[in-house]
Rosetta silent file (secondary structure, phi, psi, omega in degrees, C-alpha in Angstrom):
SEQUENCE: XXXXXXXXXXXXXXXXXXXXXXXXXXXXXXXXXXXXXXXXXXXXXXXXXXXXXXXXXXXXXXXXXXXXXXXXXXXXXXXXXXXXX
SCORE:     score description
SCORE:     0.000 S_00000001
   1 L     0.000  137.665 -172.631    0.886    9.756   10.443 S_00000001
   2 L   -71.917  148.457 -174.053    1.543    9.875    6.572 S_00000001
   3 L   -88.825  170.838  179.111   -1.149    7.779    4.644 S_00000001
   4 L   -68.199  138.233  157.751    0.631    4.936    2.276 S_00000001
   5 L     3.194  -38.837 -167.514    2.469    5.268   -0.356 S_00000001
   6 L   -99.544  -25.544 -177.632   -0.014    4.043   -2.921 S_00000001
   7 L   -87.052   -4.606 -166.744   -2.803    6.124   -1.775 S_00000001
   8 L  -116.546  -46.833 -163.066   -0.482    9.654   -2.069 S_00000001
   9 L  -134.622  161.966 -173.386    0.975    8.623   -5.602 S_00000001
  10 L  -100.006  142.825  146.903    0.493    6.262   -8.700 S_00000001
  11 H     8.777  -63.790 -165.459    2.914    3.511  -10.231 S_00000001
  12 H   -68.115  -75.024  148.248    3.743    6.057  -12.894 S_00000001
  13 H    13.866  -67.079 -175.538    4.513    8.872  -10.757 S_00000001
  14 H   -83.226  -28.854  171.465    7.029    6.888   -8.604 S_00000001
  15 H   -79.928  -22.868  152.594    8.249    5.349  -10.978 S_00000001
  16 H   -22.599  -80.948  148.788    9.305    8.418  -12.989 S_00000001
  17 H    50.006 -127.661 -172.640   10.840    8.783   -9.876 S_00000001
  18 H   -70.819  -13.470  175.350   12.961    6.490   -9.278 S_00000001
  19 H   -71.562  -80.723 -176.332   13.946    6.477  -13.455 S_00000001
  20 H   -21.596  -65.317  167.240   15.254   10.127  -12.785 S_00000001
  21 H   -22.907  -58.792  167.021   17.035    8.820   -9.738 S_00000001
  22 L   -69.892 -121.642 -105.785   19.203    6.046  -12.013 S_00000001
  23 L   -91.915   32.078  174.463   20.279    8.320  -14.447 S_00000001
  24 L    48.906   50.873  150.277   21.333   10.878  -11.618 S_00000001
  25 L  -118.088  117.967   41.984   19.361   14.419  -12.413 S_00000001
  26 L  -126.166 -171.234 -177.763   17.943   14.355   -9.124 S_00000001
  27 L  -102.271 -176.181  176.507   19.261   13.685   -5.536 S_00000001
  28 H   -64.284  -59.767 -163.424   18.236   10.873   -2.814 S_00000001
  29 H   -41.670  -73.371 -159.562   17.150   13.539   -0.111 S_00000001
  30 H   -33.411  -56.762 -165.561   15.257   15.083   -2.699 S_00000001
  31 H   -46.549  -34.653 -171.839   13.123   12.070   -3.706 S_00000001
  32 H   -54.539  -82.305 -156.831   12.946   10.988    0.507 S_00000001
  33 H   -55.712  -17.089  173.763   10.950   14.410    0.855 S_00000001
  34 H   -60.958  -50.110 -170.565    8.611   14.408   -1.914 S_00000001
  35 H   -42.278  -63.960 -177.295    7.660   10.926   -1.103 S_00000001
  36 L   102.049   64.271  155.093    7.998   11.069    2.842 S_00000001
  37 L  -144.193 -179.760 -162.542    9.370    7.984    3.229 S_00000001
  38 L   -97.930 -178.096 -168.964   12.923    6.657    4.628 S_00000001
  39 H  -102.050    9.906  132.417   15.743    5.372    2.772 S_00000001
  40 H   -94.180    6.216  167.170   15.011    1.972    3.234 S_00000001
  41 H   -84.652  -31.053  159.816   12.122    1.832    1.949 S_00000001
  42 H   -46.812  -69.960 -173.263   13.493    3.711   -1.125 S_00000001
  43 H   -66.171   -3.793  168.498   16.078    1.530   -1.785 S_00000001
  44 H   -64.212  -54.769 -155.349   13.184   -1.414   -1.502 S_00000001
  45 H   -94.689  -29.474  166.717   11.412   -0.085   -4.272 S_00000001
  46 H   -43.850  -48.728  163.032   14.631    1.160   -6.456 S_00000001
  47 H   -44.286  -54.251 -178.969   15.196   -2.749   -6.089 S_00000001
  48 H   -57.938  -68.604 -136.009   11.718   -3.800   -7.070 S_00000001
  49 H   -81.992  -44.174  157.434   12.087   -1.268   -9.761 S_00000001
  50 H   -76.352  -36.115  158.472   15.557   -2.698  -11.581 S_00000001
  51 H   -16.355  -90.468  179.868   14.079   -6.264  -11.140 S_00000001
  52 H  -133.016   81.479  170.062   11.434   -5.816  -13.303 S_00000001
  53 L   -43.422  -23.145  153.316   10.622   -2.270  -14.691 S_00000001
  54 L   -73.021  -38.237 -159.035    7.009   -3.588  -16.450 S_00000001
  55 L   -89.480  -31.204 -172.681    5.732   -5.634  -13.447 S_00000001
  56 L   -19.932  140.064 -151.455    6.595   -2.567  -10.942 S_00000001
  57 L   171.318  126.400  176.214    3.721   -1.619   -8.645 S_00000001
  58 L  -101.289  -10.972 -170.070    3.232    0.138   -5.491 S_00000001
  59 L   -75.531  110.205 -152.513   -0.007   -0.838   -5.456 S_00000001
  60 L   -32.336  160.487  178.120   -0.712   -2.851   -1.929 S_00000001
  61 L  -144.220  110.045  159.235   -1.343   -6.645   -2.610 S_00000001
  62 L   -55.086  115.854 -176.399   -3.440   -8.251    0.460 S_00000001
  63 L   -87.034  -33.541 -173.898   -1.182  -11.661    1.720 S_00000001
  64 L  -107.982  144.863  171.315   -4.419  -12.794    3.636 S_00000001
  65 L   -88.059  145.362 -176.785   -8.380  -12.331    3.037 S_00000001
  66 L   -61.904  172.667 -176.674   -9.747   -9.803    5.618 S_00000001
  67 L   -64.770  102.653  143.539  -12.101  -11.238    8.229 S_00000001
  68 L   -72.204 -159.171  173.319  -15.700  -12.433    7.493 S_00000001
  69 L  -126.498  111.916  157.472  -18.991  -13.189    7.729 S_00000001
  70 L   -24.093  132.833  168.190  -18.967  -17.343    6.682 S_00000001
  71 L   -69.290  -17.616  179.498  -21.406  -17.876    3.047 S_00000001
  72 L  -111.630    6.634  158.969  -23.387  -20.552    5.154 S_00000001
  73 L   -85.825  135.867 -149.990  -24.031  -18.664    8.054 S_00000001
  74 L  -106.987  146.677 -175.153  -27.483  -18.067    8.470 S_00000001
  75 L   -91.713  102.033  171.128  -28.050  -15.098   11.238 S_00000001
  76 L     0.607  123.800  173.098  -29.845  -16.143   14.480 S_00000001
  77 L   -77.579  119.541 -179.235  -33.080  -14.963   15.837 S_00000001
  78 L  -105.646  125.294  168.165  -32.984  -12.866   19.263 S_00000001
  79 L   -42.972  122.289  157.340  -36.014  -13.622   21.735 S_00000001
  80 L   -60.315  139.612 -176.237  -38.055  -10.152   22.352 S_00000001
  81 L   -58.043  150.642 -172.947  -37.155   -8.909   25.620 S_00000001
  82 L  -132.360  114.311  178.185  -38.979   -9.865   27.772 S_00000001
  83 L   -57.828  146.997  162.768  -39.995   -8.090   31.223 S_00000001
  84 L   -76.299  133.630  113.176  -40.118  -10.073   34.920 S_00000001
  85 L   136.154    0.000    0.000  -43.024   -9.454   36.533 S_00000001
């Protein structure tokens, strides 16, 4: 499996890109295989990328915070084992 997008290449990089891409000197295919990704995810970022050409960014944005450990949890004390007998 290919690692993401953001982690193989920079902002600048892709967006170069996808600038080349709009004024036609290169082709689609090419750009699919450097990246390695399909061509709707291309045309996703070609979108992103005509939007707003300053704000562009490949760079992942978290929609949720990952999974913690609570600031008021205080951690428990476990009883030494203790043998029967």
């Amino acid at each position: 499996m290919a690692k993401q997008l953001h982690k193989r290449f920079t902002t600048e990089e892709v967006k170069m890109l996808l600038e080349k891409y709009m004024h036609e000197k290169v082709e689609l295919t090419y750009i699919l295989q450097i990246l390695t990704i399909k061509r709707r995810r291309f045309l996703d970022l070609l979108e992103n990328c005509r939007k707003d050409p300053d704000a562009f960014s490949i760079d992942y944005q978290r929609k949720s915070p990952t999974r913690g450990i609570d600031k008021g949890y205080a951690p428990y004390e476990v009883a030494p084992y203790h043998q029967p007998g």
